[in-house]
Backbone as a printed PyTorch tensor [residue, N CA C, xyz], in Angstrom:
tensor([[[ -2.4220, -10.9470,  10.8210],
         [ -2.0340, -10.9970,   9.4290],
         [ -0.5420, -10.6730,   9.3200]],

        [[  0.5780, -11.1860,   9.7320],
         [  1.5320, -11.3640,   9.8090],
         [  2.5470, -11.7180,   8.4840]],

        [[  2.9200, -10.8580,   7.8960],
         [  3.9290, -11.8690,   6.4790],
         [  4.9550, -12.7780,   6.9090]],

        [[  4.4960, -13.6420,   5.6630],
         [  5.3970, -14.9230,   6.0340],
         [  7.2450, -14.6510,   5.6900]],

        [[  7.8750, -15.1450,   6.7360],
         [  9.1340, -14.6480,   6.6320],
         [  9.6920, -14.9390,   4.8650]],

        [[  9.9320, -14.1040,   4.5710],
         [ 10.8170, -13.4990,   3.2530],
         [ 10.0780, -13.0540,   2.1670]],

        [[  8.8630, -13.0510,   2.7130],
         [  7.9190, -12.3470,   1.8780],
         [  8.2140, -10.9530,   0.8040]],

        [[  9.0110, -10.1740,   1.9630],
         [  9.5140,  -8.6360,   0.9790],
         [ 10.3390,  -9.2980,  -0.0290]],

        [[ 11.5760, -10.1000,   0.4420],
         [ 12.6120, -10.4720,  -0.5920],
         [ 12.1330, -10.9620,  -1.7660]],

        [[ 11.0930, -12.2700,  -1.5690],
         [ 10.5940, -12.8920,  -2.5990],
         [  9.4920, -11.8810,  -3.2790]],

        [[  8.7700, -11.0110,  -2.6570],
         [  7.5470, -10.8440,  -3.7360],
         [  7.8630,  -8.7320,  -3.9650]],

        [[  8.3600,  -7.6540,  -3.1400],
         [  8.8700,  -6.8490,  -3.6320],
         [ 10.0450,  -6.1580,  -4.1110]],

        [[ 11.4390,  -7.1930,  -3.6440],
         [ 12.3770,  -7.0520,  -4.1100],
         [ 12.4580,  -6.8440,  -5.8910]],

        [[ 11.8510,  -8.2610,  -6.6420],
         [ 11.3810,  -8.6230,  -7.8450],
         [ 10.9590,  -7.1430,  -8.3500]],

        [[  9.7900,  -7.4570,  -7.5900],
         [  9.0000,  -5.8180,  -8.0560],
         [  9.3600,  -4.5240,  -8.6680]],

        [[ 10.4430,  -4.2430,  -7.1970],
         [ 11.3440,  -2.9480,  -7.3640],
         [ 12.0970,  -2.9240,  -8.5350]],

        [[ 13.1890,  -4.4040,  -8.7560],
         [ 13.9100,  -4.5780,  -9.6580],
         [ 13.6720,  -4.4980, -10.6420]],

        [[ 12.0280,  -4.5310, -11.7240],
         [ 11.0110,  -4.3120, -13.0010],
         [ 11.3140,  -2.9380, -13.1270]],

        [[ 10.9920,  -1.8430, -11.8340],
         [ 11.1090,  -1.1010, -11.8310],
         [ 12.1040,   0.0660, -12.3380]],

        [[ 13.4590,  -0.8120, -11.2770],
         [ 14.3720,  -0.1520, -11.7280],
         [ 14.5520,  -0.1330, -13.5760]],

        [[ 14.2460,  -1.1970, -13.6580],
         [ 14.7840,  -1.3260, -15.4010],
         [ 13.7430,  -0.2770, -16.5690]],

        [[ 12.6330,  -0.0040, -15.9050],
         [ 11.8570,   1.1530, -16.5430],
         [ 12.5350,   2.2500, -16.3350]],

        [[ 12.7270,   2.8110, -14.8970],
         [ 13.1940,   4.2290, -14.9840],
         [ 14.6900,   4.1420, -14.9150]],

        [[ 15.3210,   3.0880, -15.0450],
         [ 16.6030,   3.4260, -15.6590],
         [ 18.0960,   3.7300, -14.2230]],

        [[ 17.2370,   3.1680, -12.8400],
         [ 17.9670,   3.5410, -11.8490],
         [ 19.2090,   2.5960, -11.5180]],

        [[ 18.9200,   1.5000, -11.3840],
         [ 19.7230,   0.6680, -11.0130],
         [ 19.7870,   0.4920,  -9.7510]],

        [[ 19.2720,   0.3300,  -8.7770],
         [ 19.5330,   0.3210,  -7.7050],
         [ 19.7700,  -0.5040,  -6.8460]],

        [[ 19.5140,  -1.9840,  -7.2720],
         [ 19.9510,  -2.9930,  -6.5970],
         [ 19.2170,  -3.2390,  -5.6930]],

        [[ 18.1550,  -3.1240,  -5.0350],
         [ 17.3460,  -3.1240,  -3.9950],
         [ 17.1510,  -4.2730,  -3.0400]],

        [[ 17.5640,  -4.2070,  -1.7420],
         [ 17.5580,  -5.9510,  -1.0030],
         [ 16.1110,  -5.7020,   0.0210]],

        [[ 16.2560,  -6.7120,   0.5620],
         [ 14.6930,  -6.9770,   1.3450],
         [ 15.2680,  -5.7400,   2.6900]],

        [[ 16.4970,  -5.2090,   3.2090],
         [ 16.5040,  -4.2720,   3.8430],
         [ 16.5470,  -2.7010,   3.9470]],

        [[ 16.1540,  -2.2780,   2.8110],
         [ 15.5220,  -1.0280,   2.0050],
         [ 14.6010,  -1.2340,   2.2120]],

        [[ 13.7300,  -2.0780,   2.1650],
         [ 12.2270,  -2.0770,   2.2890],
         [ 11.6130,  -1.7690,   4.1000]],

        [[ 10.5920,  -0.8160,   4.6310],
         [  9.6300,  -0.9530,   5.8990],
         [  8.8810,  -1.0270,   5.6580]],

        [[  7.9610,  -2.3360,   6.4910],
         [  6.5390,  -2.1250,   5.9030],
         [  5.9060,  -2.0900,   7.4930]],

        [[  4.7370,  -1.9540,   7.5660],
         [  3.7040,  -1.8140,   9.2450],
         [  2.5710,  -2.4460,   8.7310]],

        [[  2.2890,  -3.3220,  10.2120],
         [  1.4050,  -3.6940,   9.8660],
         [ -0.0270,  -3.1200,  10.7160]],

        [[  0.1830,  -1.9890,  11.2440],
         [ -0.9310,  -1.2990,  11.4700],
         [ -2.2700,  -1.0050,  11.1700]],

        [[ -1.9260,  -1.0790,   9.9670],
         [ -3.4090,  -0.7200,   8.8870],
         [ -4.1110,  -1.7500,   8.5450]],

        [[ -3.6860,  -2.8640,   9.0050],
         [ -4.1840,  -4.2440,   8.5200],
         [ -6.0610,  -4.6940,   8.6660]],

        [[ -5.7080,  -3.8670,   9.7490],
         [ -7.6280,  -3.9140,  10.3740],
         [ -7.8110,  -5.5770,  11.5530]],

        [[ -9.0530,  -5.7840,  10.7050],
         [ -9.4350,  -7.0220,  11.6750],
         [ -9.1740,  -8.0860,  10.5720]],

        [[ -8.3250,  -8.3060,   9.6820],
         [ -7.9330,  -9.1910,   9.0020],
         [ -8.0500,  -8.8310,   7.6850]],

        [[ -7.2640, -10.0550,   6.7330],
         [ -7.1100,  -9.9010,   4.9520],
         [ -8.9410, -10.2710,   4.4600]],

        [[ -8.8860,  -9.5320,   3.3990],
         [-10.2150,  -9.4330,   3.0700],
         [-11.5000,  -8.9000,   3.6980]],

        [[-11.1390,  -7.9140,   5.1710],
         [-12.2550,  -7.5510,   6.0810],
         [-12.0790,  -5.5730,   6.2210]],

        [[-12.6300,  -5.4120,   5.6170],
         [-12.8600,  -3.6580,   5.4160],
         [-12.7050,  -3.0630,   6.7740]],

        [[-11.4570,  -2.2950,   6.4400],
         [-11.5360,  -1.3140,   8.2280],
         [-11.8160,  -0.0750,   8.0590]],

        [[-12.3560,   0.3700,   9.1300],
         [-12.7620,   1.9140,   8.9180],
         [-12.1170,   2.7610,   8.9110]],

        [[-10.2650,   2.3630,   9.2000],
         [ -9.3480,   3.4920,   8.3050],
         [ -9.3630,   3.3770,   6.5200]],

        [[ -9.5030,   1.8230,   6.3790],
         [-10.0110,   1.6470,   4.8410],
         [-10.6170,   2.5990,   4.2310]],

        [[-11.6570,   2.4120,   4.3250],
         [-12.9530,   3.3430,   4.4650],
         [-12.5330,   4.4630,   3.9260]],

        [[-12.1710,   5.2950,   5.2370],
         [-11.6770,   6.6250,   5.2020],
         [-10.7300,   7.0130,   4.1950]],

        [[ -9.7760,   6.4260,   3.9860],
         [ -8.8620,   6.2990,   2.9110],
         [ -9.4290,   6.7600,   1.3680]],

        [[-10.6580,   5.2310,   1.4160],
         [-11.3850,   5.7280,   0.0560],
         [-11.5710,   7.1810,  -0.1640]],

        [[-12.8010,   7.2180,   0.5730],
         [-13.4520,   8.5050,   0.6430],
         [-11.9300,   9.6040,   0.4300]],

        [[-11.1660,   9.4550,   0.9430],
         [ -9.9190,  10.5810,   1.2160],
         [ -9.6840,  10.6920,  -0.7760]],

        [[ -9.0320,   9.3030,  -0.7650],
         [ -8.1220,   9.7620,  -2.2690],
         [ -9.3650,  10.2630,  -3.3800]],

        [[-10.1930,   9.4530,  -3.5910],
         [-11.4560,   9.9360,  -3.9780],
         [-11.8810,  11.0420,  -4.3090]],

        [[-12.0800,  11.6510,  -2.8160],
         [-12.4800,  13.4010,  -3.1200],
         [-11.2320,  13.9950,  -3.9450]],

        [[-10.2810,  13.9070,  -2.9400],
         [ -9.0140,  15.0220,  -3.2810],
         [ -8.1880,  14.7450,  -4.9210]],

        [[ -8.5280,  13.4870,  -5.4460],
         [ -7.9260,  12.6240,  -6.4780],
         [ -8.7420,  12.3090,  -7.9550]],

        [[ -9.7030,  11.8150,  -7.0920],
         [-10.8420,  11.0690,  -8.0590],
         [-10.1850,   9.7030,  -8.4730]],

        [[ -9.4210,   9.3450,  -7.7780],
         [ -8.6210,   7.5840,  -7.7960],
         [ -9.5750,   7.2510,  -6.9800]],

        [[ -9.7960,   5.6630,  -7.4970],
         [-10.5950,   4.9970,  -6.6060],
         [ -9.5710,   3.5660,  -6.1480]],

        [[ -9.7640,   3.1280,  -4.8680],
         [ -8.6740,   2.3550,  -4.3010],
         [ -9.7490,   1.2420,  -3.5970]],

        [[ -9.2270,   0.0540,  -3.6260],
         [-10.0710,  -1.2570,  -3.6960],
         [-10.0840,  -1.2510,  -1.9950]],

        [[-10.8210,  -1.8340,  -1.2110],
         [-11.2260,  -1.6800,   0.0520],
         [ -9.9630,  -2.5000,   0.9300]],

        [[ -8.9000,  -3.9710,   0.0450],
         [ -9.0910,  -4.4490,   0.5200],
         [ -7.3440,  -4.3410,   0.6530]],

        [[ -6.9640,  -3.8880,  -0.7110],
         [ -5.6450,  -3.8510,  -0.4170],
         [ -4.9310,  -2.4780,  -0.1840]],

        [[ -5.1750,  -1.5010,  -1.5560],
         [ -4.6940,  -0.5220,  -1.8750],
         [ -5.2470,   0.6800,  -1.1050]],

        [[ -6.4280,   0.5620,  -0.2400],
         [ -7.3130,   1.2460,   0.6680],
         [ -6.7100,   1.1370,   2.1760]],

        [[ -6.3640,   0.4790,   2.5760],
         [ -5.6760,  -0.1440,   3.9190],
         [ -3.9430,   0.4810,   3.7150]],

        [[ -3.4990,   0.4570,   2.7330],
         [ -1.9440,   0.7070,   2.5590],
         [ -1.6660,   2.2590,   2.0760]],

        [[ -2.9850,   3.0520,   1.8460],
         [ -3.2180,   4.0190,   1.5450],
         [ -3.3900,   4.6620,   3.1630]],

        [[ -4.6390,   4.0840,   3.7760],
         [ -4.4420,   4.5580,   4.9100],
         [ -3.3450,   4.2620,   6.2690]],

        [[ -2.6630,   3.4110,   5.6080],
         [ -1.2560,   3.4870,   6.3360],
         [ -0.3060,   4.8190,   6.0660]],

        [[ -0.0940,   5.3130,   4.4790],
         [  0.5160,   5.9230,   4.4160],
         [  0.1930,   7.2770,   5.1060]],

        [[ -1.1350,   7.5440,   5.0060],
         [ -1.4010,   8.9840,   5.5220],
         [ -1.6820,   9.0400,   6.9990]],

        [[ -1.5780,   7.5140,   7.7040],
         [ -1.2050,   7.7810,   8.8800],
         [ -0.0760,   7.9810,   9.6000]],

        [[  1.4360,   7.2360,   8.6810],
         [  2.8590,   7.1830,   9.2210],
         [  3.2950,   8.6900,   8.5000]],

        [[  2.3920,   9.2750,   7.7500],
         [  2.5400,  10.8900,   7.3530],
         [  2.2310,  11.9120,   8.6170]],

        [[  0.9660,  11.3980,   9.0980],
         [  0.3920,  12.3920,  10.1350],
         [  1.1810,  11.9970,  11.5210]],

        [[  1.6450,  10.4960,  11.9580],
         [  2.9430,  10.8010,  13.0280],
         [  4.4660,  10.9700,  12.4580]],

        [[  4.6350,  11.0870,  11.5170],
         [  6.0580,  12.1550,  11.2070],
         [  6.7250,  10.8440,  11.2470]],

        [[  6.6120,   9.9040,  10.5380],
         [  7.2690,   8.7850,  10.2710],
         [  7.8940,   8.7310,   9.1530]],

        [[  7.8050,   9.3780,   8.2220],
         [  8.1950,   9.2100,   6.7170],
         [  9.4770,   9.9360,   6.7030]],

        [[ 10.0810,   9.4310,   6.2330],
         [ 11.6650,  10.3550,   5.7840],
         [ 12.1390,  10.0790,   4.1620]],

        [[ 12.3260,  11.1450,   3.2850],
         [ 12.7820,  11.0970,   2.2270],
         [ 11.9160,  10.6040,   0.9390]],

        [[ 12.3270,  10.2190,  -0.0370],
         [ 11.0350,  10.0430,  -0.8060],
         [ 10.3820,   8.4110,  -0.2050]],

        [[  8.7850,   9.2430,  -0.4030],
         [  8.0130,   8.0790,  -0.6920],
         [  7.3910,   7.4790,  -1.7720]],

        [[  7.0600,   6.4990,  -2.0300],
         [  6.2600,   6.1110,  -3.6830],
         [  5.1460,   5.7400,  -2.6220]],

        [[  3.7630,   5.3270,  -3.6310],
         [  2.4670,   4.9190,  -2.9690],
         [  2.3260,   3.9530,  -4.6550]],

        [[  2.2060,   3.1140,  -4.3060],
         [  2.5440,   2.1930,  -5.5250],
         [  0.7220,   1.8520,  -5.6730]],

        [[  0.0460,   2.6380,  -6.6670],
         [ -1.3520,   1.4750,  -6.4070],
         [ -1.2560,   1.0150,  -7.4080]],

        [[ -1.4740,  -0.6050,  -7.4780],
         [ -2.0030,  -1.9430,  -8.5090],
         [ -2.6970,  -2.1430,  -9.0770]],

        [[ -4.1690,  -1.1550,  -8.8570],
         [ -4.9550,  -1.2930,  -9.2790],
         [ -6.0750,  -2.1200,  -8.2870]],

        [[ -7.1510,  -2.4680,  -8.4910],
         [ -8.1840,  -3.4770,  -8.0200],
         [ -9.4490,  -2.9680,  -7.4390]],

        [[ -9.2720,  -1.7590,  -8.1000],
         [-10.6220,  -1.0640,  -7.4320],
         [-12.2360,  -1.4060,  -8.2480]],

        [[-12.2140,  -2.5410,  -8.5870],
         [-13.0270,  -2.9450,  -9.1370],
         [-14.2160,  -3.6560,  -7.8090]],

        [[-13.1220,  -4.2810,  -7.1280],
         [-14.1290,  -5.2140,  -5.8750],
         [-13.9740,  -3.9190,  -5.4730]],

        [[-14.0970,  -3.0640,  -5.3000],
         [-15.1740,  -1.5550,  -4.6020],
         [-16.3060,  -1.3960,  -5.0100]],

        [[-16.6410,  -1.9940,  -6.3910],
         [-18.1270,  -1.8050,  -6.2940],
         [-18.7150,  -3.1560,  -5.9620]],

        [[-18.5450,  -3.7800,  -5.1150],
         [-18.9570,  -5.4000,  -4.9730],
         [-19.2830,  -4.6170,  -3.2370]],

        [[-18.7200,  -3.5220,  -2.5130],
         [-18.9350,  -3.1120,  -0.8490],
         [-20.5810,  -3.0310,  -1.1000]],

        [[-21.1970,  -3.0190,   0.5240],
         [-22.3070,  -2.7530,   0.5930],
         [-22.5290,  -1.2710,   0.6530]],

        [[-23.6740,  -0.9490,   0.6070],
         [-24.0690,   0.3530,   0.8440],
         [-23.5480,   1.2750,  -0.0590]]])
């Protein structure tokens, strides 16, 4: 599951830039501010991994946010894994979108 080259530029550059104009920063943001990993990805888009999983269950208890299996669950458990090897420097955001609706569509 590989992004297609210019993916950050075209689809979170935009993003950031909405952003900036809410909180008032300005920041100009280019596609090289942005890291993303693709670690957490699992066994593919649309296929539940059992860091997923875990993730749920994680924000869940400690939160009572519920995070969709497929996107915001996987990028969740990215973050608290590049947390637990000491990868993170300076602020982080955890941006969720919403979509925790296909969570109740999982089995079991």
């Amino acid at each position: 599951c590989d992004p297609e080259p210019g993916l950050v530029a075209e689809t979170l550059v935009p993003l950031a830039e909405g952003l900036d104009k809410i909180t008032g920063e300005n920041k100009r943001l280019r596609e090289s501010d942005f890291e993303y990993w693709l670690d957490w990805v699992g066994p593919g888009y649309a296929v539940f991994s059992d860091d997923g999983m875990a993730a749920i269950q994680r924000m869940a208890r400690a939160e009572g946010i519920f995070l969709d299996p497929v996107y915001s669950a996987k990028s969740f458990a990215g973050l608290v894994g590049l947390a637990e090897r000491g990868e993170l420097r300076g602020r982080v955001l955890f941006w969720h979108t919403g979509g925790f609706p296909s969570l109740f569509a999982m089995p079991g």
